[in-house]
C-alpha positions as MATLAB code, in Angstrom:
seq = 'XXXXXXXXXXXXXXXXXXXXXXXXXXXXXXXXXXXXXXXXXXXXXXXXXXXXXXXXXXXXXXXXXXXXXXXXXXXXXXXXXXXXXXXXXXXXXXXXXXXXXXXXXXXXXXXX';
ca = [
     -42.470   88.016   30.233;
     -40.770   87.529   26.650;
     -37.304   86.832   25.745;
     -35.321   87.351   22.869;
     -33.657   84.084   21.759;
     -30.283   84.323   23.091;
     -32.767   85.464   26.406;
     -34.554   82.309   26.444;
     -30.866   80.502   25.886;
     -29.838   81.917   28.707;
     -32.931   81.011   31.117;
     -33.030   77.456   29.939;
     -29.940   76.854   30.817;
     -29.795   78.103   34.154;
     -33.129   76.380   34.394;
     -31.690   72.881   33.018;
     -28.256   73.397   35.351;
     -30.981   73.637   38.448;
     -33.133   70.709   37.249;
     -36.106   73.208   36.987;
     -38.582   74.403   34.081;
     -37.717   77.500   32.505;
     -41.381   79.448   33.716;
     -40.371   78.215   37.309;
     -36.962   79.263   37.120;
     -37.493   82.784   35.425;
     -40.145   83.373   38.472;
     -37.663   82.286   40.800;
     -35.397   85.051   39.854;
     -37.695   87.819   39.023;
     -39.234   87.175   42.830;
     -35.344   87.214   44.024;
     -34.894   90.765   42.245;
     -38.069   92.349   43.346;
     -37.107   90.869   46.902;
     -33.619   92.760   46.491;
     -31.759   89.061   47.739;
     -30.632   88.742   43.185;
     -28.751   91.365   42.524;
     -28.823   91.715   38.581;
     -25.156   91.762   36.469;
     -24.335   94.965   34.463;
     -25.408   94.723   31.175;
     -22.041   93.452   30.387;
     -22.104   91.100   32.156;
     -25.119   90.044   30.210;
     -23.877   90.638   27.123;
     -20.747   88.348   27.814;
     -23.613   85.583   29.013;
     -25.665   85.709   25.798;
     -22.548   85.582   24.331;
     -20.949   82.212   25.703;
     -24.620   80.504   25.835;
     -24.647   81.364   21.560;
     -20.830   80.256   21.039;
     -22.044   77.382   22.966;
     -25.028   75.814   20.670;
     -22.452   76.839   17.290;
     -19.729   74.036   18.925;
     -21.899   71.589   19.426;
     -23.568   71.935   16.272;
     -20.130   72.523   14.974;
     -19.770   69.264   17.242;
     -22.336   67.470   16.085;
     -20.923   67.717   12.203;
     -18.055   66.838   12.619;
     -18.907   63.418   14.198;
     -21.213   62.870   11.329;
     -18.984   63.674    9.032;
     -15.650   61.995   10.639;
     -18.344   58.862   10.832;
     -19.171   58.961    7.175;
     -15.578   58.779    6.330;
     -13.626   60.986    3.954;
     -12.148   59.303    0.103;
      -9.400   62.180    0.978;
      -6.631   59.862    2.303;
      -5.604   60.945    5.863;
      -8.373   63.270    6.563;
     -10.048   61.021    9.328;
      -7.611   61.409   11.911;
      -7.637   65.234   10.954;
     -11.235   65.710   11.699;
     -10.952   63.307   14.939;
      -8.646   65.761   15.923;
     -10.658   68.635   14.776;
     -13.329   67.541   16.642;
     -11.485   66.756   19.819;
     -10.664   70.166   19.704;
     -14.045   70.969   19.412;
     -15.167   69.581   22.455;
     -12.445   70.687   24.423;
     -13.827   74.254   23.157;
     -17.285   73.141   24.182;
     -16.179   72.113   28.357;
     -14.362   75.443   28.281;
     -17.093   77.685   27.129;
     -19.863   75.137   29.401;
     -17.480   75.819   32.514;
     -17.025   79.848   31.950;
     -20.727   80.029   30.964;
     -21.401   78.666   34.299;
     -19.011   81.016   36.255;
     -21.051   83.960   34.692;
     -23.954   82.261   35.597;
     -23.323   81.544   39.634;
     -22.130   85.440   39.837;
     -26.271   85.410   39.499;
     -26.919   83.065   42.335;
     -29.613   84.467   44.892;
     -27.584   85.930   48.089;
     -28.197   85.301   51.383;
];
């Protein structure tokens, strides 16, 4: 199998969110499928997947410079408690897009 990269975004993070590798995982499902007990999402369904899993990784990188940057300190008097607050935001952003990513995500679950 091959994946584009928002692809393999999505399968390692179903695979992470089920403690499993990403090979074991993608079998997993592809078995489920061919078993008819997964039944796939529309494509836009997909599409609104790949979609939350890449505005995910741009927060936390957005994330992830902000903290260095709040850390670093700012000569611009006041701007601190701007970017704490900027980056609070930011991680508020972050659990909301994490919690609808994984409501996408169990729509996918195997049935029984």
């Amino acid at each position: 199998m091959s994946f584009s990269d928002a692809e393999l975004a999505v399968v390692r993070t179903a695979a992470e969110r089920e403690g499993m590798a990403s090979a074991a995982w993608a079998g997993r499902q592809v078995m489920a499928v061919a078993q008819h007990t997964l039944v796939p999402v529309s494509r836009d369904a997909g599409d609104v997947l790949r979609e939350l899993v890449q505005a995910r990784v741009h927060l936390r990188e957005t994330v992830a410079a902000l903290r260095a940057w709040t850390a670093a300190g700012s000569p611009v008097t006041g701007l601190p408690e701007a970017a704490a607050a900027g980056v609070e935001a930011a991680l508020v952003a972050v659990a909301r897009v994490d919690e609808a990513t994984v409501a996408v995500m169990r729509e996918r679950r195997p049935r029984s």
